[in-house]
C-alpha positions in Angstrom: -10.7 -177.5 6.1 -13.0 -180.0 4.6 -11.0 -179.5 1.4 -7.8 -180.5 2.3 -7.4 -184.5 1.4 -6.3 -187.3 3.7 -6.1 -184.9 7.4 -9.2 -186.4 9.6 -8.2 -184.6 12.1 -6.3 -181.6 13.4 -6.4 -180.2 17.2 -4.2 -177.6 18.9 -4.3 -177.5 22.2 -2.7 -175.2 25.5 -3.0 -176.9 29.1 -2.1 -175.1 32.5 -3.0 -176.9 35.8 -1.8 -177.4 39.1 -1.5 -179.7 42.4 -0.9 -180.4 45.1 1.6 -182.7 47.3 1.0 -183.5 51.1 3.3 -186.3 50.6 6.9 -184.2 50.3 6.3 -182.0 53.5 8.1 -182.9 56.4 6.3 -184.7 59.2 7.2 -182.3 62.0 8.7 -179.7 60.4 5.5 -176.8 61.1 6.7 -177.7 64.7 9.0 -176.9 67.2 10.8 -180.1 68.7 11.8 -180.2 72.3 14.3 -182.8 73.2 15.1 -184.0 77.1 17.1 -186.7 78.3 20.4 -188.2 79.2 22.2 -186.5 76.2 25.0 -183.5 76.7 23.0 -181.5 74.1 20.7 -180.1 76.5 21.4 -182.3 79.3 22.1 -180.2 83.1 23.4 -182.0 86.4 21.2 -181.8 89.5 23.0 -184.4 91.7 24.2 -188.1 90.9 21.8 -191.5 91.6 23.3 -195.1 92.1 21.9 -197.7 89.7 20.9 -200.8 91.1 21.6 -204.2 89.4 20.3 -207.3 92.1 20.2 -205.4 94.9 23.9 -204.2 94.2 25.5 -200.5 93.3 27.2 -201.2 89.7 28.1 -197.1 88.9 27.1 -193.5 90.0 25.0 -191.7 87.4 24.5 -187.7 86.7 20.8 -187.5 86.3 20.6 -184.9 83.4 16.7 -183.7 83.6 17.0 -180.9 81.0 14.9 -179.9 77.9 15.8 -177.9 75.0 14.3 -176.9 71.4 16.3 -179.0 68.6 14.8 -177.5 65.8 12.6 -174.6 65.3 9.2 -174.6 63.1 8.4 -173.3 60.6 4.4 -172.5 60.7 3.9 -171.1 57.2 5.2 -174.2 55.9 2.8 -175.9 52.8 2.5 -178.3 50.2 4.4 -178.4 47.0 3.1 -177.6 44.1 3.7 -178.5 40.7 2.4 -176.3 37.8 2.3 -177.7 34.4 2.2 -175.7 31.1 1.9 -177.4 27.9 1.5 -176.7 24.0 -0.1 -179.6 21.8 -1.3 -180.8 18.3 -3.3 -184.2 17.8 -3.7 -186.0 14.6 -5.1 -188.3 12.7 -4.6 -189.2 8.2 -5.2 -191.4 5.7 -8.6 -192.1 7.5 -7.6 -193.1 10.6 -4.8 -195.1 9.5 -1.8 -192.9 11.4 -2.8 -190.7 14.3 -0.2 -189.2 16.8 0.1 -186.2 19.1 3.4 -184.0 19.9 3.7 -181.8 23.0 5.9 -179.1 24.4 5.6 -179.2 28.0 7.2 -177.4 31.4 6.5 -178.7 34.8 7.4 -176.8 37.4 7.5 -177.7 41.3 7.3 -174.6 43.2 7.9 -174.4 46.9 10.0 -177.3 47.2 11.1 -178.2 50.8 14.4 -177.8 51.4 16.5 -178.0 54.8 17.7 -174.4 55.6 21.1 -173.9 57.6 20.3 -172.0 61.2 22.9 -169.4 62.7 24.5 -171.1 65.7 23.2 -168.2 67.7 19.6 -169.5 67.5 21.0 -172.4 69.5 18.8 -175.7 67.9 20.4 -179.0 67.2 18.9 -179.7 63.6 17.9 -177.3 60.7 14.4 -175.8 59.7 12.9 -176.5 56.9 11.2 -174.2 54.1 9.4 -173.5 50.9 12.4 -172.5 49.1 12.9 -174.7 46.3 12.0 -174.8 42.3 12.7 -177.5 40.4 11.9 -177.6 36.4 11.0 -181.0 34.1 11.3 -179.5 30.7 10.5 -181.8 27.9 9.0 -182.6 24.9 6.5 -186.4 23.8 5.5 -187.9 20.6 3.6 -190.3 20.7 1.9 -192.0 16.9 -0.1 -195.0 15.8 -0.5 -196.8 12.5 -3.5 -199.2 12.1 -4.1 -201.4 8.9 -5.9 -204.2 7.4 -4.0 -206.2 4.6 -6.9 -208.8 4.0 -7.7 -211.0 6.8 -4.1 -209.7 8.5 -5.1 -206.9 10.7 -2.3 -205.2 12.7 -2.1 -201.5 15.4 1.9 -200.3 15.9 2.0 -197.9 18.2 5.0 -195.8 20.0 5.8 -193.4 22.7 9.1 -191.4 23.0 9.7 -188.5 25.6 12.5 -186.1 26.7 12.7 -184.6 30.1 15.4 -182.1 31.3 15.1 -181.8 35.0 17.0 -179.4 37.2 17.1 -177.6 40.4 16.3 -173.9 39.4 16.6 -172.3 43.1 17.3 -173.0 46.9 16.8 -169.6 48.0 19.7 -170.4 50.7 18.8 -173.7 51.4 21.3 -176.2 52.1 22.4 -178.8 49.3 21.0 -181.8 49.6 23.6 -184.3 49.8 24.4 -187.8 50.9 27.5 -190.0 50.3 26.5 -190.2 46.2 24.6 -187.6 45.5 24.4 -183.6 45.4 21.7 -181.7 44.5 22.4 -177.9 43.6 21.1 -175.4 41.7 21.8 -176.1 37.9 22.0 -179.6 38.4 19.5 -182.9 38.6 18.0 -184.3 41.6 20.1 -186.9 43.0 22.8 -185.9 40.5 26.4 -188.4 41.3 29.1 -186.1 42.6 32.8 -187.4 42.7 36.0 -187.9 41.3 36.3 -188.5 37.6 38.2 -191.9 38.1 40.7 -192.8 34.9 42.8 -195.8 35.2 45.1 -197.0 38.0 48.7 -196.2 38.8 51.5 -198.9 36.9 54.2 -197.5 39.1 55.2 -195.1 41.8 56.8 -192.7 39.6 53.6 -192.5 37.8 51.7 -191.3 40.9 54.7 -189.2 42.1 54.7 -187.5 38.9 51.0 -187.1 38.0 50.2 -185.3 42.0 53.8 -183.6 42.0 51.8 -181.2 44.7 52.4 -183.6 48.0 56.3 -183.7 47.0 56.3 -179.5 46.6 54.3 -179.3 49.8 56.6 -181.3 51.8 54.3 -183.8 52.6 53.7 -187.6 51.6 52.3 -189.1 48.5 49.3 -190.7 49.6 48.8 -192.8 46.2 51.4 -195.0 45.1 51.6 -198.0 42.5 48.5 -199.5 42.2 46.2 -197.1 43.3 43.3 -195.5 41.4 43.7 -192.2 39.4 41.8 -189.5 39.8 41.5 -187.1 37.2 43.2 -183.5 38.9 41.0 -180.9 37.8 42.2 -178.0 39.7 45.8 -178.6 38.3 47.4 -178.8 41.6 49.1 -181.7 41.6 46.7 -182.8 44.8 43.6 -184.5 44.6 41.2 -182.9 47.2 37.4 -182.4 47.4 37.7 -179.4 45.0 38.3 -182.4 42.2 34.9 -183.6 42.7 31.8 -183.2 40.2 29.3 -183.8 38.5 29.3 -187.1 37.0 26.0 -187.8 36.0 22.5 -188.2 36.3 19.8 -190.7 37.8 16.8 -189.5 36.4 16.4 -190.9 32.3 15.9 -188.3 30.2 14.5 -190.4 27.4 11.8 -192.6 27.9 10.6 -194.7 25.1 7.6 -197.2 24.5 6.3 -199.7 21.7 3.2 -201.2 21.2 2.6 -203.9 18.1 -0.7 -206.3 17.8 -1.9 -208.1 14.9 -4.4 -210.4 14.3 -5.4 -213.6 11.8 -7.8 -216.2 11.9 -8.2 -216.3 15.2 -4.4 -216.0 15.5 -3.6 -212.8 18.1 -0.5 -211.4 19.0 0.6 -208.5 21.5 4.1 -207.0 22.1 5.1 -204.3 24.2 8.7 -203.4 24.5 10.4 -200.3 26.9 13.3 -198.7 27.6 15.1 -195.3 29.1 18.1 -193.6 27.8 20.3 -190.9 29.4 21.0 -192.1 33.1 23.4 -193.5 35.4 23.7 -196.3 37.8 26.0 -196.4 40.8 26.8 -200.2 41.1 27.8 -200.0 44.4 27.9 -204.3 44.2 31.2 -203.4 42.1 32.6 -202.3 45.6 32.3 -206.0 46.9 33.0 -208.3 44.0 36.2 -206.2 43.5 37.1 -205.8 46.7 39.5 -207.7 49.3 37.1 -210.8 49.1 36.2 -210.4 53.3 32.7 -209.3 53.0 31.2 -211.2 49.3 33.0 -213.8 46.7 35.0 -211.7 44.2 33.8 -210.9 40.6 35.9 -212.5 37.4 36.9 -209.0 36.5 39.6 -209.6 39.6 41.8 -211.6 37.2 42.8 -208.4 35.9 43.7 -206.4 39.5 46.6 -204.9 39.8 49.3 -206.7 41.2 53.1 -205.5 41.8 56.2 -206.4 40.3 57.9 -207.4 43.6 57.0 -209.6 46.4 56.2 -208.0 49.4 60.1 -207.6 50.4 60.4 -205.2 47.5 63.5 -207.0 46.0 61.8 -210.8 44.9 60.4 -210.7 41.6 56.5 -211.2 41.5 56.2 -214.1 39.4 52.3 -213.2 39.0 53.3 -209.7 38.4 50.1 -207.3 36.5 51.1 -204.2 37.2 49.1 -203.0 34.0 45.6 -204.2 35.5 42.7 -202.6 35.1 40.9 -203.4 38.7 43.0 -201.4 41.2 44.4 -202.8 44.3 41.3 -203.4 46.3 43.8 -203.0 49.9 44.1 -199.3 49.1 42.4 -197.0 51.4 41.3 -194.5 48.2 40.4 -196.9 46.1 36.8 -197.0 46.4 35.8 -193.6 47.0 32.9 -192.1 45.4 33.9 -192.0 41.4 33.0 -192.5 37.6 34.8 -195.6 38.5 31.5 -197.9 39.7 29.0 -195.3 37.5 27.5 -197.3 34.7 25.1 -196.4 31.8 21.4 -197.4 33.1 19.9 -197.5 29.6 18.0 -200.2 28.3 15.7 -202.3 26.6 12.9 -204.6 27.4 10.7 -206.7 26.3 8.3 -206.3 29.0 5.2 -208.2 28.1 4.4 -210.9 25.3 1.4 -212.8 24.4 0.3 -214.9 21.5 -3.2 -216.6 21.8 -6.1 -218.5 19.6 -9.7 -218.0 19.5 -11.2 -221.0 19.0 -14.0 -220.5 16.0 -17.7 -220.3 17.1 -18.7 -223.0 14.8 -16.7 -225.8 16.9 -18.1 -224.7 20.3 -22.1 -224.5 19.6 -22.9 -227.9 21.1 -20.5 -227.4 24.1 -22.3 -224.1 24.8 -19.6 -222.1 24.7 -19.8 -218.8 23.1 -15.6 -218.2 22.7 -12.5 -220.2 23.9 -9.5 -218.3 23.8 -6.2 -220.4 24.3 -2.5 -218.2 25.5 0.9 -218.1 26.4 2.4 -214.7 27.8 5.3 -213.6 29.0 6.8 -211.2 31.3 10.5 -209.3 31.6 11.3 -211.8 28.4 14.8 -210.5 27.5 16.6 -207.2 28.4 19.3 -205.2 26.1 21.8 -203.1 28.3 25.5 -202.4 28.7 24.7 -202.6 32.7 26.5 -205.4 34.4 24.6 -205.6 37.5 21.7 -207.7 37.9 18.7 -204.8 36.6 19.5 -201.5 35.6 15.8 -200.4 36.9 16.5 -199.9 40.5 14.8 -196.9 41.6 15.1 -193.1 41.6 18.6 -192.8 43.7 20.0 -194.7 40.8 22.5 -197.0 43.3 22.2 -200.6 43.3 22.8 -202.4 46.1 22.3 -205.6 44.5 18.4 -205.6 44.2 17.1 -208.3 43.2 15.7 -208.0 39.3 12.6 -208.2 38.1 10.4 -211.5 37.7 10.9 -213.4 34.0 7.2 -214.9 34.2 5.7 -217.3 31.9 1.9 -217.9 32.0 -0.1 -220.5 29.9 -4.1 -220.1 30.1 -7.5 -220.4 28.7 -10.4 -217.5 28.4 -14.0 -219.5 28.1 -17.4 -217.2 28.1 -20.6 -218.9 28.1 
């Protein structure tokens, strides 16, 4: 290729590897537990005792001295392993000016752990566990950098930009894993929010009454009224029941996104690095509290809007602070805080992470001082963050609920470099 002009470099590239990770296996679970004890699981009578308290008989025990297996092992049970695959070009023009690569990548973690269900005929307590899971990260990165000197002015911009598509491929028959926010199934996430789709709150009694028209044709109750908050009926019946719940989003980004910029004059430096994610959620579960019933934490601002009915609570007094077209719904109804879209918030973001300007003193003025450089700074840390999240930091771990962490440090450091 030496006669094609202005291409430095050029480099395909394919990559396969694998490894291994002792960290996701469960403790115990190669090995059959045995419990024993005072507990009616596998507890057995043989006779009563009298405890003692000071020498006097308080109550008449049943000493339960049984043993029995809680959960069975599994003995062919190994690491995870993830297995990469990936399909590459690097770069470089104008001589050395802009340089970049671009990949095409799979990772794939194969025999992922995953609890598996046990007939009720094998008598144990707890499910097994097993390698029965695959879970996929497609994705693809680009990554480029442009260096340049415009006299004394020298200056490096660099950026990183990824997309990632994760997803549980298989369970095999393991059990979903699930807690009060999450599911993870196949075709979905890890961790992926599973709810109701929440979309606005009830003005009026007739509204709910008309909207769930399935409790009337049943014969039974209403059980949301004026006030409450509405969840979207996706089965049509008229009811809202666990088969409205679904998939509301993800906690995993699937863009991730870097930039780099430094220049230099005259002994003038600068460095900025800025970074954000793109494509998640965040479960604000702080939102529960500040626009609650005020017991448990002070109430949010937002409460000025809540809900609040057109009568007194006689039902024939007007309400002379009437809202019943607020937006926050009546934080004394027992549905109003279930799991929903309602407290899900966009985790994107911005940030300047890092910041430093500095001088470098010129040789000339430290010779007698014997000093060979003095370098004066001021950096900064967590600077300034852009994001449509109202909770403290959108960065608050994997699960993607917030609990009210406490956010990240906004440092500021002043300081000198000196080599002799």
């Amino acid at each position: 290729m030496k006669d094609v002009k202005n291409l430095d470099n050029l480099k395909l590239r394919l990559g396969w590897g694998r490894i291994g990770n002792d960290r996701a296996a469960s403790d115990n679970g190669s090995f059959t537990s045995i419990g024993s004890g005072n507990f009616s699981f596998y507890g057995y009578p043989f006779g009563e005792r009298e405890a003692m308290y000071n020498g006097i008989p308080i109550y008449d025990q049943v000493i339960n001295i049984g043993a029995a297996i809680t959960a069975a092992g599994n003995p062919a049970l190994v690491w995870e392993t993830t297995e990469q695959y990936n399909v590459g070009v690097d770069f470089s023009i104008f001589r050395g000016k802009l340089s970049g690569t671009f990949d095409v990548f799979q990772r794939n973690t194969l025999d992922m752990i995953m609890w598996v269900p046990a007939p009720a005929q094998a008598g144990v307590m707890f499910d097994g566990v097993q390698n029965i899971g695959l879970v996929s990260n497609k994705g693809v990165e680009l990554s480029l950098e442009h260096r340049n000197k415009v006299g004394k002015f020298n200056y490096t911009i660099g950026g990183n930009i990824s997309y990632v598509k994760n997803k549980l491929e298989k369970r095999n028959g393991g059990n979903p894993i699930t807690n009060s926010y999450s599911w993870t199934d196949e075709g979905l996430p890890l961790g992926s929010f599973y709810g109701y789709k929440y979309i606005g709150v009830y003005a009026t009694q007739q509204d709910a009454d008309e909207y769930l028209y399935g409790y009337a044709a049943k014969g039974r109750p209403n059980q949301y009224g004026a006030g409450d908050a509405q969840y979207e009926d996706l089965t049509g019946d008229g009811e809202i029941t666990d088969a409205d719940r679904t998939f509301l989003g993800s906690p995993i980004p699937t863009l991730n996104y870097g930039l780099n910029f430094s220049a230099e004059w005259k002994g003038i430096d600068l460095q900025i690095f800025l970074q954000g994610v793109g494509g998640n959620k965040v479960y604000n579960r702080m939102r529960t509290g500040l626009e609650g019933t005020g017991m448990g934490c002070a109430l949010s601002v937002d409460m000025l809007d809540v809900y609040k009915s057109a009568t007194m609570p006689d039902r024939e007094t007007p309400n002379p602070d009437a809202n019943i077209n607020g937006s926050i719904p009546n934080p004394y109804g027992t549905n109003n805080s279930m799991m929903s879209s309602r407290f899900l918030e966009s985790g994107a973001y911005l940030r300047l992470k890092n910041m430093q300007i500095g001088y470098t003193v010129p040789a000339k003025h430290l010779k007698k001082a014997s000093i060979s450089r003095m370098r004066f700074f001021i950096q900064g840390s967590n600077i300034f963050t852009i994001t449509k999240y109202r909770g403290f930091d959108p960065e608050v771990g994997m699960a993607g609920v917030d609990d009210g962490n406490y956010p990240q440090f906004r440092t500021f450091t002043f300081g000198m470099n000196l080599n002799f």
